[in-house]
C-alpha positions in Angstrom: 92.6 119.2 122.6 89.8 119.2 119.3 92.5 116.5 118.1 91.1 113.7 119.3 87.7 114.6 117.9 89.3 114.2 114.5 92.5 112.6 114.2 91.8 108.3 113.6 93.9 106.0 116.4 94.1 108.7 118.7 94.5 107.0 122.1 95.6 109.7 123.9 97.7 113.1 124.6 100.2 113.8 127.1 101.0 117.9 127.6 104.5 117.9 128.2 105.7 121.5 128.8 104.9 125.0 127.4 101.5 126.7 127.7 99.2 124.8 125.3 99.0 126.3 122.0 101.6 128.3 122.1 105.0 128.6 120.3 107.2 125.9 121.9 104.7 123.8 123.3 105.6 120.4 123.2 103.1 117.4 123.3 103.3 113.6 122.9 100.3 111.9 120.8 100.1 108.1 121.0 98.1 106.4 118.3 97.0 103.0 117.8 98.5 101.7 114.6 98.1 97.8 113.5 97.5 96.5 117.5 100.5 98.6 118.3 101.1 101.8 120.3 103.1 104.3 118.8 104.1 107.8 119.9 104.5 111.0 118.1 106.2 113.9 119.7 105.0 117.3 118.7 106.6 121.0 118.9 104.6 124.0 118.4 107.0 126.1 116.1 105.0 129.0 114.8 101.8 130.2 115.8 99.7 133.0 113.6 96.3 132.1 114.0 94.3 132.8 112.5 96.3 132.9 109.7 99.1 129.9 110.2 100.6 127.4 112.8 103.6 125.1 112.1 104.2 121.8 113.8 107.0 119.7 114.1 106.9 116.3 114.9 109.3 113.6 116.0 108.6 109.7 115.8 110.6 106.8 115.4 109.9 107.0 111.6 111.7 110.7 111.0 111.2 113.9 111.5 108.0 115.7 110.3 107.2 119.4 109.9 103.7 120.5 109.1 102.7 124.1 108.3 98.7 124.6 108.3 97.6 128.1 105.8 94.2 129.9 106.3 92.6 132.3 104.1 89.8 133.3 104.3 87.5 133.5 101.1 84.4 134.6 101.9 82.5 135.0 105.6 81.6 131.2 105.8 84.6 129.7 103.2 88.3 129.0 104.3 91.1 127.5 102.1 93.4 125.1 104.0 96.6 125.0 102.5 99.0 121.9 104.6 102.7 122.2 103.2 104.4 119.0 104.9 108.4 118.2 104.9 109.7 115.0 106.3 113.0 113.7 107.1 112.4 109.8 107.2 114.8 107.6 109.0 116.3 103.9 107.7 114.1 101.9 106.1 111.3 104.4 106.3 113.5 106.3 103.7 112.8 104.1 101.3 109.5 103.2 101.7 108.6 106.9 102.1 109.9 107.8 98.3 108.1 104.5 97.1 105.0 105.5 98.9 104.6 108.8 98.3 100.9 109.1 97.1 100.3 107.2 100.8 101.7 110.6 102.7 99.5 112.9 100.7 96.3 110.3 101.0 96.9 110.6 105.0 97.4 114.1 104.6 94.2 115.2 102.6 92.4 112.2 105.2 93.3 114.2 107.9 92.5 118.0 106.4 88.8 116.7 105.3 88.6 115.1 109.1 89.3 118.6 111.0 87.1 120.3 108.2 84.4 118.5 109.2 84.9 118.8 112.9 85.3 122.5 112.8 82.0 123.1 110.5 79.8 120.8 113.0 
């Protein structure tokens, strides 16, 4: 639910089944993209906290697995390592291997958003 705090577009999030969380928990995440609503569906694959939790996510764009690291460094320091795979679909194939600084821009957008929602 600390999502929405920090992920941009967020409209809103729809709990679809599995205790929140938790491995297999699936949830649907529509964003606002460009006047247009567009969903994500997202699968809770691994969960280690506080050491690691692996996402997968489903959109009309591809398939998407994220896999968030934590280590801690010191009492108040924590590295986040995000290893990302993605499967894109059609045109999206294309544009993803053309546009490949744009997914790891998003990616580091989205890592310095949650840092700074989790050390306010």
């Amino acid at each position: 639910e600390g999502v929405k705090h920090w992920m941009e577009g967020l409209q809103r999030i729809e709990h679809l089944s599995g205790t929140p969380g938790q491995v297999g928990a699936k949830t649907d995440f529509y964003f606002l993209h460009k006047n247009k609503e567009m969903k994500i569906s997202e699968t809770i694959l691994e969960q280690n906290l506080p050491r690691q939790i692996k996402f997968a996510y489903q959109s009309p764009m591809g398939y998407n697995e994220v896999e968030l690291l934590f280590e801690k460094l010191s009492n108040n320091s924590v590295r986040q390592t995000n290893n990302s795979f993605f499967d894109l679909k059609g045109f999206m194939k294309i544009m993803g291997f053309l546009m490949k600084p744009m997914f790891k821009k998003q990616s580091l957008k989205y890592m310095t958003a949650f840092k700074h929602y989790v050390e306010q």
